[in-house]
C-alpha positions as CSV (number, residue, x, y, z in Angstrom):
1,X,0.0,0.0,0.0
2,X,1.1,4.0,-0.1
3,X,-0.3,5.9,2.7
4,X,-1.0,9.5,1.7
5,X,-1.3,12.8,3.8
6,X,-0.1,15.5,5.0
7,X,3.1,15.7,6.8
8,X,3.1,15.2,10.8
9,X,0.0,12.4,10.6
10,X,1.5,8.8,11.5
11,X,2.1,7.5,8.1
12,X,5.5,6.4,8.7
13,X,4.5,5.3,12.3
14,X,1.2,3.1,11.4
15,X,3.5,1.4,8.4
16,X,5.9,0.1,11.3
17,X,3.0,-0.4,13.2
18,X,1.3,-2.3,10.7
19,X,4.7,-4.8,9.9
20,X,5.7,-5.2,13.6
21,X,1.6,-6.9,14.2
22,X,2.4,-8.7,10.8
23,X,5.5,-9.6,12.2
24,X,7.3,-8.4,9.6
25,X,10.8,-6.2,9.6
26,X,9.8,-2.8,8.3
27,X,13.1,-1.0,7.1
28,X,12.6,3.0,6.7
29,X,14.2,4.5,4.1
30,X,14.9,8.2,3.9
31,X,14.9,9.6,0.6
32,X,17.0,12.5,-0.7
33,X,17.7,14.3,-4.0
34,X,21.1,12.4,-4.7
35,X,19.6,9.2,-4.8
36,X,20.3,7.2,-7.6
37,X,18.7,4.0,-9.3
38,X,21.6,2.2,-8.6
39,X,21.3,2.5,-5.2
40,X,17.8,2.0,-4.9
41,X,18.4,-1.3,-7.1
42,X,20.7,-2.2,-4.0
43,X,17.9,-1.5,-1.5
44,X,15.7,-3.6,-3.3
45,X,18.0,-6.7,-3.5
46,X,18.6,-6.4,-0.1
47,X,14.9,-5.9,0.6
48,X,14.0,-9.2,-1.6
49,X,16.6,-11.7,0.1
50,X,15.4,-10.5,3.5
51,X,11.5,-10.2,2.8
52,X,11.2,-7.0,4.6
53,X,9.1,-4.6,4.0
54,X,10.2,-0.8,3.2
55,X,8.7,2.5,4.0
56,X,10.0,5.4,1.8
57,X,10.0,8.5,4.1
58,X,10.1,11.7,2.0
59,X,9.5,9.6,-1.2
60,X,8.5,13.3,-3.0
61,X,12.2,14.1,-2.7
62,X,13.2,11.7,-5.5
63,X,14.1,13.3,-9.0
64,X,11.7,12.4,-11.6
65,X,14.0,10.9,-13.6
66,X,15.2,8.2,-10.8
67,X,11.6,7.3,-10.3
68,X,10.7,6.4,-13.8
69,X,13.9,4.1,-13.3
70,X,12.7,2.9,-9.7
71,X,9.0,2.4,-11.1
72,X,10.3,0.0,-13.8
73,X,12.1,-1.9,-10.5
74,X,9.2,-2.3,-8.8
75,X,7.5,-3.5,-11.5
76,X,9.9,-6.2,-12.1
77,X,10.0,-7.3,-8.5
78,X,5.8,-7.6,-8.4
79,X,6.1,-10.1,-11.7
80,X,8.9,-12.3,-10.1
């Protein structure tokens, strides 16, 4: 899912929230405007062999052209 709102609400918090009653490891992942594909690529691999979940914080911080990339990643991970 992708909780949306406003900042200050609990989105982040009800995410972690949400994994720990799931008993799942929810890894938080700030996001910033060097952030590459590559390195997001890495995230996810690590993500995958793990079987966390992830919670972008600040996911609006992303350049546009690293979230086409990271869209595509996503993609690929939901048909494996």
């Amino acid at each position: 899912g992708a909780p949306a709102g406003p900042a200050g609400t609990g989105k982040t918090e009800t995410t972690k929230d949400l994994a720990k009653a799931m008993a799942k490891q929810c890894i938080v992942f700030n996001c910033q405007e060097g952030m590459d594909y590559i390195m997001v690529g890495k995230f996810f691999k690590g993500l995958a062999m793990c079987g966390a979940w992830a919670c972008f914080d600040e996911f609006n911080r992303i350049n546009v052209e690293v979230l086409s990339v990271v869209a595509q990643q996503i993609i690929t991970i939901q048909i494996a």
